[in-house]
C-alpha positions in Angstrom: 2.1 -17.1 8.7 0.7 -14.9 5.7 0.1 -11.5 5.5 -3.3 -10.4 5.6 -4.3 -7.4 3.5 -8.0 -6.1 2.6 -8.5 -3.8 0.1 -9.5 -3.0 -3.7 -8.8 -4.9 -6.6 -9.5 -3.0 -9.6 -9.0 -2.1 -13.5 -7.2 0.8 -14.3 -7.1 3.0 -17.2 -4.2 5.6 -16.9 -2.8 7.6 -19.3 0.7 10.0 -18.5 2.8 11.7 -21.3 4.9 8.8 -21.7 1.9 5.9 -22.5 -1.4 4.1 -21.8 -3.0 1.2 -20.7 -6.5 0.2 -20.9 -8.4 -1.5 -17.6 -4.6 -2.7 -16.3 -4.8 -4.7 -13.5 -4.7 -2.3 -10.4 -5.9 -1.1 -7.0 -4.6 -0.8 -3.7 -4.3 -4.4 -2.3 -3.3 -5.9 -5.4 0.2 -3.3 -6.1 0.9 -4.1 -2.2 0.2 -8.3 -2.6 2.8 -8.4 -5.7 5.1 -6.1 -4.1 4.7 -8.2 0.1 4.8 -11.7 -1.9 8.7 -11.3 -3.0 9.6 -11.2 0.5 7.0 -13.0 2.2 3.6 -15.1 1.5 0.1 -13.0 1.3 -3.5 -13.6 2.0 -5.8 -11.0 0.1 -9.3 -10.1 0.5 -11.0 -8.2 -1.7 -14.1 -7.9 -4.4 -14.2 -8.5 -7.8 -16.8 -8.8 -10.6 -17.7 -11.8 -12.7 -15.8 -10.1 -15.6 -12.5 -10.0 -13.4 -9.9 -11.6 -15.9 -9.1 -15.0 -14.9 -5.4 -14.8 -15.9 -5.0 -11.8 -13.0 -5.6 -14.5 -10.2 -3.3 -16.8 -12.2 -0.9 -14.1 -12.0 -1.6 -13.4 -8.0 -1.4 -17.2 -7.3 2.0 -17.6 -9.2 3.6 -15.1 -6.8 2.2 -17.1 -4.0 -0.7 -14.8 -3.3 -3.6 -16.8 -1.6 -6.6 -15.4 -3.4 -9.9 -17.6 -1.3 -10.8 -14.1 0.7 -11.1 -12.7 -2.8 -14.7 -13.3 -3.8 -16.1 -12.8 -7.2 -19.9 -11.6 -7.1 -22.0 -13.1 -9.8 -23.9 -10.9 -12.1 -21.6 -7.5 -11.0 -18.9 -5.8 -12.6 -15.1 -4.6 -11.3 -14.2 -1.1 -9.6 -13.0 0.6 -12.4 -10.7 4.0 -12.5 -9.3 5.8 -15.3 -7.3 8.9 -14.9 -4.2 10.5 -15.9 -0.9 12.5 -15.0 0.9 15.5 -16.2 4.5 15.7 -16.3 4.1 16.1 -12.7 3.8 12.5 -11.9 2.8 13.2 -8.1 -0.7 14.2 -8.7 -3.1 11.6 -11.0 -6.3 13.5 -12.2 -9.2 11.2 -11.6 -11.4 11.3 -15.4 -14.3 8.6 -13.7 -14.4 6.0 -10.8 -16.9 3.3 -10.7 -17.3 1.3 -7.9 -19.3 -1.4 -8.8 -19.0 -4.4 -6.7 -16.8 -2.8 -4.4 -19.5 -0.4 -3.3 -21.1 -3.1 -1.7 -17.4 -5.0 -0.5 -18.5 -6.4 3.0 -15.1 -7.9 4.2 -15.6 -11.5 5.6 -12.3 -13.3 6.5 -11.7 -17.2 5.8 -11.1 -18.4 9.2 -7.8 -19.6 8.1 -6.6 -16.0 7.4 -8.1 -14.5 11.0 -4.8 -16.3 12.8 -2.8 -13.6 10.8 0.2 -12.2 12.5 0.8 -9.2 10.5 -2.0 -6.9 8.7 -2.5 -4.1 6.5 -5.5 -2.6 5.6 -5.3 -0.9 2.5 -7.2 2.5 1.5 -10.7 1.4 2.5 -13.5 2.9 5.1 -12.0 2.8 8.4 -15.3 1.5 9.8 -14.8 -1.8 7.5 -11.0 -1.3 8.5 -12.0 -1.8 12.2 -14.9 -4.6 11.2 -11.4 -6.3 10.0 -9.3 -5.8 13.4 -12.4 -7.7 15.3 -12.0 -10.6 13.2 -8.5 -11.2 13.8 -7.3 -13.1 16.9 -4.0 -11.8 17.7 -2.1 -10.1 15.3 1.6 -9.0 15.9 1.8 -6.2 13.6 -1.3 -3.9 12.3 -0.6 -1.3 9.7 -3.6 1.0 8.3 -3.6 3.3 4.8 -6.0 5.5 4.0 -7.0 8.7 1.3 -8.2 12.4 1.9 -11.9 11.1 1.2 -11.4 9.3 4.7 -10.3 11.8 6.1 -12.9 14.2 5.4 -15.9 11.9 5.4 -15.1 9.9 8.0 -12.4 11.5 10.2 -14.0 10.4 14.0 -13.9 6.9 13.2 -10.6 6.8 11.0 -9.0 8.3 14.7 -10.7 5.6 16.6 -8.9 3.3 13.6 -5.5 5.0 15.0 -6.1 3.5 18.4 -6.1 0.0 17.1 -2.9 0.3 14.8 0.5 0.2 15.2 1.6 2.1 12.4 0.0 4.1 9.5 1.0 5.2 6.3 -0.3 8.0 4.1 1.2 11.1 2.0 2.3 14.5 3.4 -0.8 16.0 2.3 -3.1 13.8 4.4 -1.2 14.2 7.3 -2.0 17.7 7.0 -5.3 17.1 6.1 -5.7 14.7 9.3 -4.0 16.7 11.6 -4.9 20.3 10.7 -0.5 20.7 11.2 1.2 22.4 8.4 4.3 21.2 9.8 4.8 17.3 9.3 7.0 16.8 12.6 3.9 18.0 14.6 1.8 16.2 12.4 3.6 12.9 13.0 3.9 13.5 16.7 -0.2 14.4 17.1 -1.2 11.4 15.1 1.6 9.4 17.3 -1.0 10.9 20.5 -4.0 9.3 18.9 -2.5 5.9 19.0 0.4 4.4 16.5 3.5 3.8 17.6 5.2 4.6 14.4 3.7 7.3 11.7 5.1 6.5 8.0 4.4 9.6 5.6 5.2 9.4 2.1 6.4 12.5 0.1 6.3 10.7 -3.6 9.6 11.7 -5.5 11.1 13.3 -2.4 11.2 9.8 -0.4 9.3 9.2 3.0 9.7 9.6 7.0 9.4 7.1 9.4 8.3 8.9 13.3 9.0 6.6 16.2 8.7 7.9 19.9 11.0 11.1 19.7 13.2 9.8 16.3 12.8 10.1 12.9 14.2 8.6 9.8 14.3 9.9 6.3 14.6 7.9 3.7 15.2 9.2 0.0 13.8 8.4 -3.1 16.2 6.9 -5.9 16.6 9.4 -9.0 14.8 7.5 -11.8 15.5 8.2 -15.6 12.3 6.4 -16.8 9.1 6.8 -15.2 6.0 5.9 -16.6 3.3 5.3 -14.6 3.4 6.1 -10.4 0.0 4.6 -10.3 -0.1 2.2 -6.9 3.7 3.5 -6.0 2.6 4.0 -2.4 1.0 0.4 -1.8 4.0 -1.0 -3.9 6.0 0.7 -1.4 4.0 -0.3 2.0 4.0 -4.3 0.5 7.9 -3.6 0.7 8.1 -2.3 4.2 5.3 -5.1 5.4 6.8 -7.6 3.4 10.4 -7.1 4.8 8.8 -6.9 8.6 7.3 -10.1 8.2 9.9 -12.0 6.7 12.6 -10.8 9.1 10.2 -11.1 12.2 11.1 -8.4 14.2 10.2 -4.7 15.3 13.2 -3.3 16.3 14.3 0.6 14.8 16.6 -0.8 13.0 15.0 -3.6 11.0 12.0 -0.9 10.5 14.4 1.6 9.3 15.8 -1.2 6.5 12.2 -1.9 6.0 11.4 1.6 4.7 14.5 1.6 2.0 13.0 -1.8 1.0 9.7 -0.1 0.4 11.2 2.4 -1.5 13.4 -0.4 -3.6 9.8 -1.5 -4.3 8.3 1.4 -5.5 11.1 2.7 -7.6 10.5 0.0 -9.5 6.7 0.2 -9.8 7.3 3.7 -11.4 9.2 2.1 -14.4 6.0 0.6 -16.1 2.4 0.9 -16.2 0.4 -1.2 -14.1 2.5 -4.5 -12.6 4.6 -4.9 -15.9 8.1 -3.7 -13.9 7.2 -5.9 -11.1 6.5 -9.1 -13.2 9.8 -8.9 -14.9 12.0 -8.2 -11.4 14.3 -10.5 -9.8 15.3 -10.8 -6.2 18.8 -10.2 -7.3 17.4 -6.7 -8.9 15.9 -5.8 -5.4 19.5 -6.5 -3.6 21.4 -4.4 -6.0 19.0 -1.6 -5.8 19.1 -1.4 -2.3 22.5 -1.4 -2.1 22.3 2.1 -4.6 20.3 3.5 -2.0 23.0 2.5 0.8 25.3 4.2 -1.6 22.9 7.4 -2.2 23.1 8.2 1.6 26.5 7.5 2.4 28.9 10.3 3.1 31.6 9.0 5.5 
């Protein structure tokens, strides 16, 4: 059984000292699809314009991404987002964001994705994030993202949202944000109250935790020589924890432990190339060797 993931589908235009690319193909479920599909099949729902370039959902199918919940609206045009980054590559400056179709993005699932086992709902209002969760029948895993605009705009319904996942990801700053903690260990355990059994916070360049019950995990971030473009690292990263959950099947601590070094495998690569230009050229054997540099980064016995 696919993943199911809803969420934007977009054209970027990002510019960091090291490059540029004009309306790249971007946005949040389409760096998690490409990054789930090389461990597991995907089902993505999203919006797109009629001047979405065909050879993008030639280049989603290829991978094995199922593209029918993706609907093209005649007449209407892409989300679009240009920005750019500073030599500190953890914060993107946001020059113009047009929503376009995606301002309108109802999410209506094929009934052959609504028998979905596992789920992620990508940076999106948690009221359309719920309207998802009703229209899937029994799902085995449901994982929820989502941005400081949420937060502050919609912060009563993106708690009720908590209620229905299992697990949510987001940065260090939202969990702040969310929880009104400075500290992220009584962040993780307040949000843990409202719901999720496991709290995933990302810290960019300095890795990411994993809270579960009492425990947590840490995992690091691999030093990178080159990085061009962090744009969609975090989604890259959470289609590499999903991804690995689905294909091995299970929920235990350990395999979601593994899980978050394979998400971080993912994104390390991301970071290496502007838009999905790393990702196209990666191999499976790549993603193996990598992880096993991050077995080796940790190890001190």
């Amino acid at each position: 059984m696919a993943i199911l993931v809803v969420g934007s589908v977009a054209l970027d235009s990002v510019k960091t000292p090291f490059g540029d690319r004009k309306e790249a193909l971007g946005g949040s479920a389409t760096f998690f699809s490409y990054s789930a599909s090389f461990f597991h099949p995907v089902n993505l729902v999203g919006v797109v314009g009629e001047d979405f370039p065909e050879e993008h959902i030639g280049l989603l199918n290829g991978k094995g991404i199922d593209t029918a919940g993706l609907k093209a609206i005649p007449g209407g045009k892409t989300f679009r987002w240009e920005g750019y980054y500073d030599y500190d590559l953890n914060e993107a400056h946001t020059l113009s964001t047009c929503l376009n179709v995606f301002d309108v993005f109802q999410p209506e699932l094929p009934d052959s994705y609504r028998d979905s086992e596992y789920v992620f709902l990508a940076n999106i209002d948690p009221e359309l994030q719920i309207h998802v969760l009703d229209q899937v029948r029994a799902p085995k895993l449901k994982v929820c993202d989502t941005m400081n605009f949420w937060i502050e705009g919609k912060r009563d319904k993106l708690i009720e949202l908590l209620g229905k996942v299992d697990i949510i990801t987001l940065n260090d700053a939202e969990a702040r944000q969310l929880t009104g903690e400075p500290n992220l260990v009584k962040a993780a355990r307040k949000i843990i109250s409202w719901g999720p059994e496991h709290v995933v916070i990302k810290k960019g360049e300095h890795g990411a935790l994993l809270f579960s019950g009492d425990g947590v995990f840490s995992a690091p971030a691999l030093p990178i020589e080159e990085i061009y473009d962090p744009t969609g690292a975090g989604d890259t990263f959470a289609g590499g924890f999903v991804g690995y959950l689905a294909r091995e099947g299970t929920l235990d601590e350990a395999t979601l432990r593994r899980a978050m070094i394979y998400g971080s495998v993912m994104a390390s690569f991301n970071v290496e190339d502007f838009s999905l230009d790393r990702m196209k050229r990666l191999g499976a054997g790549e993603i193996e060797e990598r992880f096993g540099r991050f077995i080796e980064l940790v190890k001190f016995d």
